[in-house]
mmCIF file as gemmi writes it, N, C-alpha and C atoms, coordinates in Angstrom:
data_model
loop_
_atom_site.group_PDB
_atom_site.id
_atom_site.type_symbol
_atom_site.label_atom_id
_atom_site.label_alt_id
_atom_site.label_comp_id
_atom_site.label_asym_id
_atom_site.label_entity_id
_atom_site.label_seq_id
_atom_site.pdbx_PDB_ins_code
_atom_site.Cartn_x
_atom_site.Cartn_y
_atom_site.Cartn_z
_atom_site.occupancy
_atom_site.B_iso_or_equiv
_atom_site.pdbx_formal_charge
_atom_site.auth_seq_id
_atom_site.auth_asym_id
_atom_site.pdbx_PDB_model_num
ATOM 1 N N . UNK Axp A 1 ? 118.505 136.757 111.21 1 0 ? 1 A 1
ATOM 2 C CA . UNK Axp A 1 ? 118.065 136.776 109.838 1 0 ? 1 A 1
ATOM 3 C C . UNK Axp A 1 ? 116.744 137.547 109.764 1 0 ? 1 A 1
ATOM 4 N N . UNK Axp A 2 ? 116.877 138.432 109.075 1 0 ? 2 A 1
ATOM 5 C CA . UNK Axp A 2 ? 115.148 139.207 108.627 1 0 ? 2 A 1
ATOM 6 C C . UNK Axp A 2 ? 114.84 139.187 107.388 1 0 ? 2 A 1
ATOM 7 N N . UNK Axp A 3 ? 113.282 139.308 106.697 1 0 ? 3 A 1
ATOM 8 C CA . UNK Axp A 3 ? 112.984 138.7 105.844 1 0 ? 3 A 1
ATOM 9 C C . UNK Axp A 3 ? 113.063 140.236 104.706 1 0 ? 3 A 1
ATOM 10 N N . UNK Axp A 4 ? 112.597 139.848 103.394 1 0 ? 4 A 1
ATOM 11 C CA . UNK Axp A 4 ? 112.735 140.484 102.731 1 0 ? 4 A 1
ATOM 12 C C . UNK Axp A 4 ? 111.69 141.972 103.115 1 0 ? 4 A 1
ATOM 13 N N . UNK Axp A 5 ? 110.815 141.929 103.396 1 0 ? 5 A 1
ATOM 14 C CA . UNK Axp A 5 ? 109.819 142.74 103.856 1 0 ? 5 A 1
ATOM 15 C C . UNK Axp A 5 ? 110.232 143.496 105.235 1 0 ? 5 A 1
ATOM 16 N N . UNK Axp A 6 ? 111.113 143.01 106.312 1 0 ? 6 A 1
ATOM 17 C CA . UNK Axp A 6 ? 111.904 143.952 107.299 1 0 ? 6 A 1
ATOM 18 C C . UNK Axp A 6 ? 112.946 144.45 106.908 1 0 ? 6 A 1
ATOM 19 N N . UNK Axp A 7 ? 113.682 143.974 105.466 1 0 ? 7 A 1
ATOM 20 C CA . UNK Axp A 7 ? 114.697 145.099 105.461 1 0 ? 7 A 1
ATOM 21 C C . UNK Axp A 7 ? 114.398 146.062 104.19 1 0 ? 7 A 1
ATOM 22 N N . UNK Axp A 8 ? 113.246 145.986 103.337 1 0 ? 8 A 1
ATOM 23 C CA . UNK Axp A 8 ? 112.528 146.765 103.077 1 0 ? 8 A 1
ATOM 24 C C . UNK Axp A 8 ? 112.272 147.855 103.752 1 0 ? 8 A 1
ATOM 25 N N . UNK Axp A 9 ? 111.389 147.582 105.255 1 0 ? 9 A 1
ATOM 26 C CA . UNK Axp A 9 ? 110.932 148.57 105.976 1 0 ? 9 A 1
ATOM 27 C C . UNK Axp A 9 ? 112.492 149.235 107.008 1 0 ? 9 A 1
ATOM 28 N N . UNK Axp A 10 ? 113.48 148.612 106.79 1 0 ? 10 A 1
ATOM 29 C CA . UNK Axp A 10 ? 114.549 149.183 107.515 1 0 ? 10 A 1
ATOM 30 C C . UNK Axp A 10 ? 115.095 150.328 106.761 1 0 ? 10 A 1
ATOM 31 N N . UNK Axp A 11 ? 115.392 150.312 105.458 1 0 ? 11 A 1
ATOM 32 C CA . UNK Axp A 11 ? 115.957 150.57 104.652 1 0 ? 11 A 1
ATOM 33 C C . UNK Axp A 11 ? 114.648 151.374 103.351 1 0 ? 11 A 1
ATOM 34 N N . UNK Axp A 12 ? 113.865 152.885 104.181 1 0 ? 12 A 1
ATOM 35 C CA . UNK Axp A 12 ? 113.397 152.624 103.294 1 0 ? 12 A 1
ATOM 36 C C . UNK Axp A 12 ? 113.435 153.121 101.906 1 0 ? 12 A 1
ATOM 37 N N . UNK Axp A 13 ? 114.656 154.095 101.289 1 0 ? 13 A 1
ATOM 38 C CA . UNK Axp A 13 ? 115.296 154.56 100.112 1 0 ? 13 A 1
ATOM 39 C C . UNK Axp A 13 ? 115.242 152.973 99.432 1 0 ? 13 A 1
ATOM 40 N N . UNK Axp A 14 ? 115.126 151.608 99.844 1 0 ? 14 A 1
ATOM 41 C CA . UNK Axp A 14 ? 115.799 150.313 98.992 1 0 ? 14 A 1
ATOM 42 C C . UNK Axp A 14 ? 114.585 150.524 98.188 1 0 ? 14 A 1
ATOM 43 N N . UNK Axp A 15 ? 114.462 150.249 96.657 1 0 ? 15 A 1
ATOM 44 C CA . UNK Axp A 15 ? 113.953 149.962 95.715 1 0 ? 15 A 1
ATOM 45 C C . UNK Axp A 15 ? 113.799 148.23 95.605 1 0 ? 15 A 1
ATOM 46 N N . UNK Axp A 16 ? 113.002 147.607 95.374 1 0 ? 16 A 1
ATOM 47 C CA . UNK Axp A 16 ? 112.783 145.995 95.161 1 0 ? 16 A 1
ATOM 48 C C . UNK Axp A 16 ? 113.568 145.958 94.073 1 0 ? 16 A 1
ATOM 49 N N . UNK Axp A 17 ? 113.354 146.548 92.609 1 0 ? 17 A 1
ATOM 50 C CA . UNK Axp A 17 ? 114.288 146.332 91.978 1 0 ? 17 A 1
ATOM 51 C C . UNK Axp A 17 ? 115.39 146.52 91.679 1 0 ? 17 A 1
ATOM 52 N N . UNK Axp A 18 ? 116.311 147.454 92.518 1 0 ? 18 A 1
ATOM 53 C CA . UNK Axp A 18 ? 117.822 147.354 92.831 1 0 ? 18 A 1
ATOM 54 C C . UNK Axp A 18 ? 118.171 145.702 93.624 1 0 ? 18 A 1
ATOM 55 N N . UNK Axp A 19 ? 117.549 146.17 94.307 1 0 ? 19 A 1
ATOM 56 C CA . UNK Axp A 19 ? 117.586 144.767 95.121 1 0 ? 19 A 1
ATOM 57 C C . UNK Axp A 19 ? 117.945 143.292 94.313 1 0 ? 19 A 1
ATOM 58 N N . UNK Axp A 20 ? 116.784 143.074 93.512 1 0 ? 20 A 1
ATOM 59 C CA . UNK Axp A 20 ? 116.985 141.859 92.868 1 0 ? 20 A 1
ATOM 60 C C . UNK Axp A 20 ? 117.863 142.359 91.722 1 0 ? 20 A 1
ATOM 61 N N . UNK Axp A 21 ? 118.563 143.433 91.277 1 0 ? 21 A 1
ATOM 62 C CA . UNK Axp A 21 ? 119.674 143.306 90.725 1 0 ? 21 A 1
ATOM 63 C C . UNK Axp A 21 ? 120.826 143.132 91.348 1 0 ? 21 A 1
ATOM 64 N N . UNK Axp A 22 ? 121.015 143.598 92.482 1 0 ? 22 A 1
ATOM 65 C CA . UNK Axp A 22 ? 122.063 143.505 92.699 1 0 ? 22 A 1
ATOM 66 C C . UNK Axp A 22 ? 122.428 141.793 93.614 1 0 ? 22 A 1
ATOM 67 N N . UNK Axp A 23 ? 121.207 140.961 94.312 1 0 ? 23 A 1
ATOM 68 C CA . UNK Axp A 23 ? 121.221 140.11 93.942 1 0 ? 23 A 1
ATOM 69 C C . UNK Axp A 23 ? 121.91 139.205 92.817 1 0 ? 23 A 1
ATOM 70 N N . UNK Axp A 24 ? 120.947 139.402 91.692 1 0 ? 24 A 1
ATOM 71 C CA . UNK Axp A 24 ? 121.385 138.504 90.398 1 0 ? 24 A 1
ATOM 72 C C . UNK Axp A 24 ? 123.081 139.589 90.497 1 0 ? 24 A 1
ATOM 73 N N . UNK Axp A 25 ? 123.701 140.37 90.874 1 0 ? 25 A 1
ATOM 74 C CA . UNK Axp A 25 ? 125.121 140.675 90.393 1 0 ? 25 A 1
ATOM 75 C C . UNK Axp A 25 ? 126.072 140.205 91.59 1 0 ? 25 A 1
ATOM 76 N N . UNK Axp A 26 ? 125.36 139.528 92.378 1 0 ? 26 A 1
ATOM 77 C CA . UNK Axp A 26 ? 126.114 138.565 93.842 1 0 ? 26 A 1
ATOM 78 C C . UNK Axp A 26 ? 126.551 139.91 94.686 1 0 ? 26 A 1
ATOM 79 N N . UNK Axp A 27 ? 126.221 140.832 94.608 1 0 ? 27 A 1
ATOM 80 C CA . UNK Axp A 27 ? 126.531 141.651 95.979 1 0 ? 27 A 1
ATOM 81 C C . UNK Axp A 27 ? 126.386 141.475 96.724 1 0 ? 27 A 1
ATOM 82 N N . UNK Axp A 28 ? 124.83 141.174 96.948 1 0 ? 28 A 1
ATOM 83 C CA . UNK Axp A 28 ? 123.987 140.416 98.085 1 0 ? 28 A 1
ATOM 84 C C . UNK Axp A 28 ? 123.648 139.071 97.899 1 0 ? 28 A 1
ATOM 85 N N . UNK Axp A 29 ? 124.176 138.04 98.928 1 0 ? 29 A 1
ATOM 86 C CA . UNK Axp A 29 ? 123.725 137.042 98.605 1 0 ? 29 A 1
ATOM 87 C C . UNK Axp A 29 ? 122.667 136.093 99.779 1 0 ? 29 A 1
ATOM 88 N N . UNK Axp A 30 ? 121.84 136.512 99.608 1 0 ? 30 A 1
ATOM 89 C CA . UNK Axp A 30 ? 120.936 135.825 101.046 1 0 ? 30 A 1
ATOM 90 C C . UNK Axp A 30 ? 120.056 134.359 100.504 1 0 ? 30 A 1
ATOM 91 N N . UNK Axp A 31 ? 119.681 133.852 101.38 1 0 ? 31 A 1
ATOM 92 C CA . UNK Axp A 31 ? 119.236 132.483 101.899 1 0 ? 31 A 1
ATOM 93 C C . UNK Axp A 31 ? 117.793 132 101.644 1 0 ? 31 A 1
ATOM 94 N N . UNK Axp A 32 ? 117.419 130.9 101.476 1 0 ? 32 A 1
ATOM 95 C CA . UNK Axp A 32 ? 116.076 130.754 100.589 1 0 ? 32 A 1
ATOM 96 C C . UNK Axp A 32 ? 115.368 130.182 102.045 1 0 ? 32 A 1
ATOM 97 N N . UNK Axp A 33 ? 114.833 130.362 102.722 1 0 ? 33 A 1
ATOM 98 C CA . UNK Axp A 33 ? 114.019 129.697 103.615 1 0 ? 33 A 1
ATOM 99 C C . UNK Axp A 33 ? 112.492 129.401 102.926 1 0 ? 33 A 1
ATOM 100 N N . UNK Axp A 34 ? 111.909 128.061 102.094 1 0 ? 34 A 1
ATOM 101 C CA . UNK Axp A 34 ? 111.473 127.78 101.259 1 0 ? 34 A 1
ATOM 102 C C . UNK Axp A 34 ? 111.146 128.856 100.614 1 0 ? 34 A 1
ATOM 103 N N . UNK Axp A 35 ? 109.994 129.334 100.206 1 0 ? 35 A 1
ATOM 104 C CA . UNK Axp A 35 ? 109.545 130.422 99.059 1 0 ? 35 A 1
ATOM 105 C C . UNK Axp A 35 ? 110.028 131.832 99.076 1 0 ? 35 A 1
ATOM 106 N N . UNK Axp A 36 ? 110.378 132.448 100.546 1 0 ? 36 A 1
ATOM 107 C CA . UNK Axp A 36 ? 111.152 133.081 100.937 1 0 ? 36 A 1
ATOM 108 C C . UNK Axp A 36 ? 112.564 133.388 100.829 1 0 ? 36 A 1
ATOM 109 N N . UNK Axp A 37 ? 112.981 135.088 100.432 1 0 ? 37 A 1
ATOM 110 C CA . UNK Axp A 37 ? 114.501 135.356 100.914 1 0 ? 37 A 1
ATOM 111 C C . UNK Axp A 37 ? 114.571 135.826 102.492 1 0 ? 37 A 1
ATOM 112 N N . UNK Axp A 38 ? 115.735 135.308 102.707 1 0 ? 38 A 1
ATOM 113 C CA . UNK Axp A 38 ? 116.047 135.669 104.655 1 0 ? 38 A 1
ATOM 114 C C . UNK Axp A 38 ? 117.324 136.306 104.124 1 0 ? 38 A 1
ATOM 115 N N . UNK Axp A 39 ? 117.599 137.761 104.905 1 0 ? 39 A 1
ATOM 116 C CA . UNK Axp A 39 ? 118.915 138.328 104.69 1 0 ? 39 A 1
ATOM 117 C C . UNK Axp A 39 ? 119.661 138.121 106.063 1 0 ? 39 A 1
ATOM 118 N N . UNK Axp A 40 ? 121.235 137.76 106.288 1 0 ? 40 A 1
ATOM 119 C CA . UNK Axp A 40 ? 121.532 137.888 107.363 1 0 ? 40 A 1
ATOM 120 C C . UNK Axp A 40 ? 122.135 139.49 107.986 1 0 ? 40 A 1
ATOM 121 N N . UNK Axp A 41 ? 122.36 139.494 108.876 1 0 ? 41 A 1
ATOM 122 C CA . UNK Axp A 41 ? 122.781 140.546 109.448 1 0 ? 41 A 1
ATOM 123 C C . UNK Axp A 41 ? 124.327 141.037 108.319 1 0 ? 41 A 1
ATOM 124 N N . UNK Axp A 42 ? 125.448 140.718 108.045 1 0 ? 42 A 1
ATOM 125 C CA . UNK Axp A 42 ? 125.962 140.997 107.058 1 0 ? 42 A 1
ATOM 126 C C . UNK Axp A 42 ? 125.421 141.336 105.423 1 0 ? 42 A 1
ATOM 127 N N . UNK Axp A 43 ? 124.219 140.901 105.65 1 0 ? 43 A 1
ATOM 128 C CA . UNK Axp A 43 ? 123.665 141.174 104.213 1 0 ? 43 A 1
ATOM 129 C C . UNK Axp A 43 ? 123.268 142.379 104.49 1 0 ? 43 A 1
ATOM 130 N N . UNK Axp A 44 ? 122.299 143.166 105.429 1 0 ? 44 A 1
ATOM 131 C CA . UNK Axp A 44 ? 121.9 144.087 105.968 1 0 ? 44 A 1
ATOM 132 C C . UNK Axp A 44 ? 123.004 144.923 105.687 1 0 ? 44 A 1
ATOM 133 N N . UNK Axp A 45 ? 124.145 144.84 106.281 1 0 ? 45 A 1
ATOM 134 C CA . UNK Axp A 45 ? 124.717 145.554 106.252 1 0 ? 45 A 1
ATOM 135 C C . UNK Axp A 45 ? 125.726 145.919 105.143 1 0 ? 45 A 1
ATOM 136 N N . UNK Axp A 46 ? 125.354 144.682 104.314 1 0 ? 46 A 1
ATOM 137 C CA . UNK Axp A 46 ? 126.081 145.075 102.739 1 0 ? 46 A 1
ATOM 138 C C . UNK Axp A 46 ? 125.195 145.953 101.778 1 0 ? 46 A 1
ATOM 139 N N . UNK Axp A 47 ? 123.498 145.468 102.091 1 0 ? 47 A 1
ATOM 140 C CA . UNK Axp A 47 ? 122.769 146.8 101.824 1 0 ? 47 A 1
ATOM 141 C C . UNK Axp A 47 ? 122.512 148.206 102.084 1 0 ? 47 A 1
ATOM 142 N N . UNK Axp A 48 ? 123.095 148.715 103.221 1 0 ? 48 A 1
ATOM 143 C CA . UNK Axp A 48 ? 123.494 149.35 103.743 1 0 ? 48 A 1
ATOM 144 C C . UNK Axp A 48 ? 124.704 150.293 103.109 1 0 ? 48 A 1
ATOM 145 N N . UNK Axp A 49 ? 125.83 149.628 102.545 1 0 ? 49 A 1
ATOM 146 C CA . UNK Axp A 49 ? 126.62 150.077 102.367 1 0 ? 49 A 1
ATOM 147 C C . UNK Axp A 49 ? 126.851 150.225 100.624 1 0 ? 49 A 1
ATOM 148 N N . UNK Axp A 50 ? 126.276 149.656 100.477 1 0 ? 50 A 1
ATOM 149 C CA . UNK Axp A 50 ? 125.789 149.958 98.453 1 0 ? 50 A 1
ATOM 150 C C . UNK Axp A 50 ? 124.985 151.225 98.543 1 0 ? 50 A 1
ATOM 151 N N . UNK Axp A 51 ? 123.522 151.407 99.38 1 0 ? 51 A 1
ATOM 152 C CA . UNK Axp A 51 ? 122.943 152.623 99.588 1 0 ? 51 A 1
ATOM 153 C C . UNK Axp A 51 ? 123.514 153.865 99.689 1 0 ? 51 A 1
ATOM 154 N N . UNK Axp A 52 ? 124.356 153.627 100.787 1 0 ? 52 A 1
ATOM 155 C CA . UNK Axp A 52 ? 125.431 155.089 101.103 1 0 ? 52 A 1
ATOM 156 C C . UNK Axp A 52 ? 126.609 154.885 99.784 1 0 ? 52 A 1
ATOM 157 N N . UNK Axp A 53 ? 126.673 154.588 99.307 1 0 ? 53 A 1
ATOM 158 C CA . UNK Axp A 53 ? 127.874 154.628 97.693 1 0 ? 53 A 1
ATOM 159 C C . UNK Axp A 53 ? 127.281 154.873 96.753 1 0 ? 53 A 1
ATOM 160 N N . UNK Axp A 54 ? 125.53 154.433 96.753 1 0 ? 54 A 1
ATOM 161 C CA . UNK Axp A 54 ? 125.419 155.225 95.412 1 0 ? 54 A 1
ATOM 162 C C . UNK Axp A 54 ? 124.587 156.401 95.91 1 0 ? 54 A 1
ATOM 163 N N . UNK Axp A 55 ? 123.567 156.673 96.885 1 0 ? 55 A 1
ATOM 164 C CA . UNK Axp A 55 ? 122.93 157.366 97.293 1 0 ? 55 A 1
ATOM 165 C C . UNK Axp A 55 ? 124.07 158.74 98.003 1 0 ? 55 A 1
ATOM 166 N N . UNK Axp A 56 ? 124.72 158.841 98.477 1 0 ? 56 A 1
ATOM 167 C CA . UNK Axp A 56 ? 125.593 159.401 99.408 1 0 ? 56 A 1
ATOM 168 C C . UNK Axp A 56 ? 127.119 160.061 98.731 1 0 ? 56 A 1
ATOM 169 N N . UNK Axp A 57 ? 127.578 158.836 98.164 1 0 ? 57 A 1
ATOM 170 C CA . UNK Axp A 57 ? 128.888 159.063 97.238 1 0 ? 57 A 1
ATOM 171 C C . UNK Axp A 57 ? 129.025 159.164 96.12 1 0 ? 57 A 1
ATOM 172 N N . UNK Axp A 58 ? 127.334 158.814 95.308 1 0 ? 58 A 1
ATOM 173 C CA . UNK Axp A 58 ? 127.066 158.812 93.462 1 0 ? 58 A 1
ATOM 174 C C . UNK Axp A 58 ? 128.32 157.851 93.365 1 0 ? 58 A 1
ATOM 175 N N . UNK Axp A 59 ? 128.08 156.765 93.578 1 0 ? 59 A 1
ATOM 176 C CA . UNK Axp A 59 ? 129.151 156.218 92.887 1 0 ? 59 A 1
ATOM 177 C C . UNK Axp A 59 ? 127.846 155.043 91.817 1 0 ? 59 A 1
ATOM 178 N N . UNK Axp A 60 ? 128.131 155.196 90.654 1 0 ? 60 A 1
ATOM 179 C CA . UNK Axp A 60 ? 127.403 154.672 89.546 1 0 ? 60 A 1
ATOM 180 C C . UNK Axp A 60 ? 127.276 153.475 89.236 1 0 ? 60 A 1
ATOM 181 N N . UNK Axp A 61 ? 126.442 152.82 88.964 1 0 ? 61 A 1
ATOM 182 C CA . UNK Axp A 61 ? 126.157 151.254 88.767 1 0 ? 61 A 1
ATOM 183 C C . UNK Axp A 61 ? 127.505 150.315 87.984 1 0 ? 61 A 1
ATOM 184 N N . UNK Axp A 62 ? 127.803 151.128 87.082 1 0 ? 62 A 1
ATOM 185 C CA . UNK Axp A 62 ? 129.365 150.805 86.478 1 0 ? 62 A 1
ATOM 186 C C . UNK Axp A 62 ? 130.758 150.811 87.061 1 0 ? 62 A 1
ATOM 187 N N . UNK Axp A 63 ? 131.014 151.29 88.657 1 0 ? 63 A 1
ATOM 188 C CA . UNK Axp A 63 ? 131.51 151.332 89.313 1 0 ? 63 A 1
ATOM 189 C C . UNK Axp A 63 ? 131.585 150.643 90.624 1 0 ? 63 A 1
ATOM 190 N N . UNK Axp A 64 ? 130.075 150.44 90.681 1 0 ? 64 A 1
ATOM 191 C CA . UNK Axp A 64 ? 129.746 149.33 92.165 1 0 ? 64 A 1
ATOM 192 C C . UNK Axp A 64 ? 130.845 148.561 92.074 1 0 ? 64 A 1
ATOM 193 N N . UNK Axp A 65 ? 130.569 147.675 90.825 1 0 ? 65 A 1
ATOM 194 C CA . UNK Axp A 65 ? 131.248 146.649 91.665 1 0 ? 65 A 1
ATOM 195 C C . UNK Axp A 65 ? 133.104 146.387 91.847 1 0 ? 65 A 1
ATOM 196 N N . UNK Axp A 66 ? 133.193 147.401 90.814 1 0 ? 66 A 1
ATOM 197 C CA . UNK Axp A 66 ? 134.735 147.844 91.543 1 0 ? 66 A 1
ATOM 198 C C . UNK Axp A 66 ? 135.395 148.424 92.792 1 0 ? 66 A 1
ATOM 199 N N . UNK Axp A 67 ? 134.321 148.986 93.534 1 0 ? 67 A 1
ATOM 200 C CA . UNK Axp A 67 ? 134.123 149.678 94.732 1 0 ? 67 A 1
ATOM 201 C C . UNK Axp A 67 ? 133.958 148.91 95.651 1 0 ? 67 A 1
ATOM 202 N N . UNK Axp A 68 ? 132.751 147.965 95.338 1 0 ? 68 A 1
ATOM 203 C CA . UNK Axp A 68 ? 132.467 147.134 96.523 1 0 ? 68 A 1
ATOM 204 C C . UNK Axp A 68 ? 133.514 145.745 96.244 1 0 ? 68 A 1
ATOM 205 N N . UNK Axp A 69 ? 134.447 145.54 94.965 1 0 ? 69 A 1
ATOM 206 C CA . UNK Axp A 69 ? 135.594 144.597 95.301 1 0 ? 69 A 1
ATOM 207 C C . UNK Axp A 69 ? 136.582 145.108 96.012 1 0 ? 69 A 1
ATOM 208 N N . UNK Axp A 70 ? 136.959 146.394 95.544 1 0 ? 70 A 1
ATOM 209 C CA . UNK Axp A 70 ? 137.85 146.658 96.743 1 0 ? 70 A 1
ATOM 210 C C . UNK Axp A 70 ? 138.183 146.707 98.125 1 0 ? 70 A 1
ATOM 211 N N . UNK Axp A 71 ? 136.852 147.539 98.608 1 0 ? 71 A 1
ATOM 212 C CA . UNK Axp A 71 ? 136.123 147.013 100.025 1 0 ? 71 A 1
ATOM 213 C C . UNK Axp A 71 ? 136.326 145.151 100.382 1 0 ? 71 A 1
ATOM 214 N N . UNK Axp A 72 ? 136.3 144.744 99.407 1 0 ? 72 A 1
ATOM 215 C CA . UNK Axp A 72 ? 135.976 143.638 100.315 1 0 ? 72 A 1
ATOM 216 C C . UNK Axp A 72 ? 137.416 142.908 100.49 1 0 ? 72 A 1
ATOM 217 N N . UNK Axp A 73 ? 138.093 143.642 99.609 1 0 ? 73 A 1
ATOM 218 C CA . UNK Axp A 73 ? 139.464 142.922 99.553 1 0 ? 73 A 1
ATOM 219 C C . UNK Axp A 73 ? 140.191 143.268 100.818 1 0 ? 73 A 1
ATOM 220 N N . UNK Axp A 74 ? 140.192 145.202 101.033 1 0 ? 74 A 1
ATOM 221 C CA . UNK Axp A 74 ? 140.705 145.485 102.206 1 0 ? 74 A 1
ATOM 222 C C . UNK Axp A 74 ? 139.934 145.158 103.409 1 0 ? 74 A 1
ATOM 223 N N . UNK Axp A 75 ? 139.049 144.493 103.696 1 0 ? 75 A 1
ATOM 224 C CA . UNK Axp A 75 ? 137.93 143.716 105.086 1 0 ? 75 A 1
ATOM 225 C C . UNK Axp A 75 ? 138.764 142.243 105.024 1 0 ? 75 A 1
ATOM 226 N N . UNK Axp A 76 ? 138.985 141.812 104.105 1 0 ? 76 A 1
ATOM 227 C CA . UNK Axp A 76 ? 140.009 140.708 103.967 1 0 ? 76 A 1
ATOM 228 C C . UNK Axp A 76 ? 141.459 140.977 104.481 1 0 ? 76 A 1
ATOM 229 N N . UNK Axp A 77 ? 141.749 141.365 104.136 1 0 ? 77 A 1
ATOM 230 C CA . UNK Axp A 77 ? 143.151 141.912 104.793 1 0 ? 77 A 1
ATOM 231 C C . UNK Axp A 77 ? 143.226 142.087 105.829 1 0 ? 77 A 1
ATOM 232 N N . UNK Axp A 78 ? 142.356 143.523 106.338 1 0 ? 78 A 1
ATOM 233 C CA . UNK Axp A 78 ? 142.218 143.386 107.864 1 0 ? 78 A 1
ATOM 234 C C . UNK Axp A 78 ? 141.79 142.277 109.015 1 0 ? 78 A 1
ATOM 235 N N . UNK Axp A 79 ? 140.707 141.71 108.11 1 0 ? 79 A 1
ATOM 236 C CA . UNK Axp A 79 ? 140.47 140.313 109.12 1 0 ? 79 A 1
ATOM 237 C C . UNK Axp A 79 ? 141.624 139.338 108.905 1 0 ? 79 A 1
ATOM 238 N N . UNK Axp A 80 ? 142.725 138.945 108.279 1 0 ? 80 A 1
ATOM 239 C CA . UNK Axp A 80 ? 143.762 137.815 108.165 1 0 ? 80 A 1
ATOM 240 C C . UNK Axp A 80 ? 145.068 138.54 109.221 1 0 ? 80 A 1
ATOM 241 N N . UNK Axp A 81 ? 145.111 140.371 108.816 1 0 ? 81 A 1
ATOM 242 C CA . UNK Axp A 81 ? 146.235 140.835 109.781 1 0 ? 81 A 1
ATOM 243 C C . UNK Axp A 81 ? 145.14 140.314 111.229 1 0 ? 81 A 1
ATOM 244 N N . UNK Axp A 82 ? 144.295 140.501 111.896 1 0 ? 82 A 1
ATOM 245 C CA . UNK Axp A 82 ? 143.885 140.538 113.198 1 0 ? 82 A 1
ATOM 246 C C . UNK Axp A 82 ? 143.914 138.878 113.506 1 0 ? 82 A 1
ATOM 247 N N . UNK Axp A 83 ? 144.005 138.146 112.888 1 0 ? 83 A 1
ATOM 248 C CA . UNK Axp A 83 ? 144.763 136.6 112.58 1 0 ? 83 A 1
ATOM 249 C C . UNK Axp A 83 ? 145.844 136.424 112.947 1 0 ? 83 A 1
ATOM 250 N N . UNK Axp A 84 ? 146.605 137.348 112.35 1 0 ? 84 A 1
ATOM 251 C CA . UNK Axp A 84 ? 147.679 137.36 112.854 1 0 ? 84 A 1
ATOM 252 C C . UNK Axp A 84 ? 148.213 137.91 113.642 1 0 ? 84 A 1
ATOM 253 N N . UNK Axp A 85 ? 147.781 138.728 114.55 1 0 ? 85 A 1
ATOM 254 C CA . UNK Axp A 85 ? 147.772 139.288 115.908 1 0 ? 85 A 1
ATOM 255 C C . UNK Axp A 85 ? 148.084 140.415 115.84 1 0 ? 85 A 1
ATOM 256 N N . UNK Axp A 86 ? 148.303 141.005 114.451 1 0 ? 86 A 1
ATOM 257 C CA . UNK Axp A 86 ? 148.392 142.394 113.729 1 0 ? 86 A 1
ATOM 258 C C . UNK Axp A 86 ? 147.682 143.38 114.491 1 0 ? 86 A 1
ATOM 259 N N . UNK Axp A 87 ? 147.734 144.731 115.292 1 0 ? 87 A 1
ATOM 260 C CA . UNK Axp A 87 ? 146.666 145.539 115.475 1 0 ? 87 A 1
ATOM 261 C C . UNK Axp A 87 ? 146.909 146.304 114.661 1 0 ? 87 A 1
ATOM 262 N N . UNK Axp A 88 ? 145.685 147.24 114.051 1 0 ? 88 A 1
ATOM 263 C CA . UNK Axp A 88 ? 145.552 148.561 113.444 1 0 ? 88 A 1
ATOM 264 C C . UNK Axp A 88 ? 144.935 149.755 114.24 1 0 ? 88 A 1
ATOM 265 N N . UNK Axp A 89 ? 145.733 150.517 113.799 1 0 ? 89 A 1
ATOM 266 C CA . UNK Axp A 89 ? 145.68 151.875 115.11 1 0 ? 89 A 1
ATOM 267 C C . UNK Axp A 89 ? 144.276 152.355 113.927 1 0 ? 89 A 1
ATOM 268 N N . UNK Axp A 90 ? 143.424 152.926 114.285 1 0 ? 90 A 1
ATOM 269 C CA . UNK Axp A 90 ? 142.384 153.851 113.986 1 0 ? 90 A 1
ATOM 270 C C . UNK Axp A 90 ? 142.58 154.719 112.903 1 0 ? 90 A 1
């Protein structure tokens, strides 16, 4: 878990206030360690991947979150086929 201020400095194109929007729009959903946000390593990397879609692919605030439902639907899929002993070739 790293705090709001290391993935700041990881990430440093992130704006604070994208951030707490996309927060309040549940993209990201990280952890209150009292007064503090803690992001986990999947959060990282869900910030990560909003950055490169709108920064990288222009994909537009009106579109996120159709983009990032889809994504998450097919990460679903793939994790229930590998459940089921499903492999996927590359």
């Amino acid at each position: 878990m790293i705090t709001l201020d290391l993935l700041c400095a990881r990430f440093t194109r992130l704006r604070l206030e994208d951030l707490q929007g996309w927060i309040a729009e549940g993209h990201v959903r990280p952890e209150r360690a009292g007064h503090e946000l803690v992001f986990t390593e999947l959060d990282v990397e869900r910030v990560g991947l909003i950055l490169e879609l709108r920064d990288d692919m222009a994909v537009n605030d009106e579109a996120l979150p159709v983009v990032l439902s889809l994504l998450d639907q097919l990460y679903d899929l793939r994790r229930r086929l590998r459940e089921m002993g499903v492999t996927l070739d590359a």
